[in-house]
C-alpha angles and dihedrals in degrees: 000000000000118000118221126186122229097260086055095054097045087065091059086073107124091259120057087040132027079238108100109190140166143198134234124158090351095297120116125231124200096225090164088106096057119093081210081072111047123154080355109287129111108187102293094346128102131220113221085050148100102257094176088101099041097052092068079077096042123102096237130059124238092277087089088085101059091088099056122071125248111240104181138320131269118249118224 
């Protein structure tokens, strides 16, 4: 699986590219398909970035990822 840094991750906002991802547990997920992500924003939540700290406040478990594709997988 293709390893991508931070900063890559954080262009693929939303905004700075038509890709819209996500982290959680340091794999990526291609969310650019879902109408819960447009323009890169989920409620409070940000696209481009690690979400796997955030979800612990989110109304849904982790399962929620199970219907996006994993793209890569985020360096340390």
């Amino acid at each position: 699986m293709k390893p991508y840094t931070k900063q890559q991750l954080a262009l693929r906002n939303g905004q700075d590219r038509e890709e819209i991802w996500v982290a959680y547990q340091g794999d990526i997920y291609d969310v650019s398909a879902s109408r819960m992500w447009r323009d890169g924003k989920h409620y409070e939540h940000w696209a481009g970035q690690d979400l796997t700290e955030e979800l612990a406040e989110a109304p849904h478990t982790a399962k929620v990822f199970d219907k996006f594709t994993i793209i890569g997988r985020l360096e340390n």
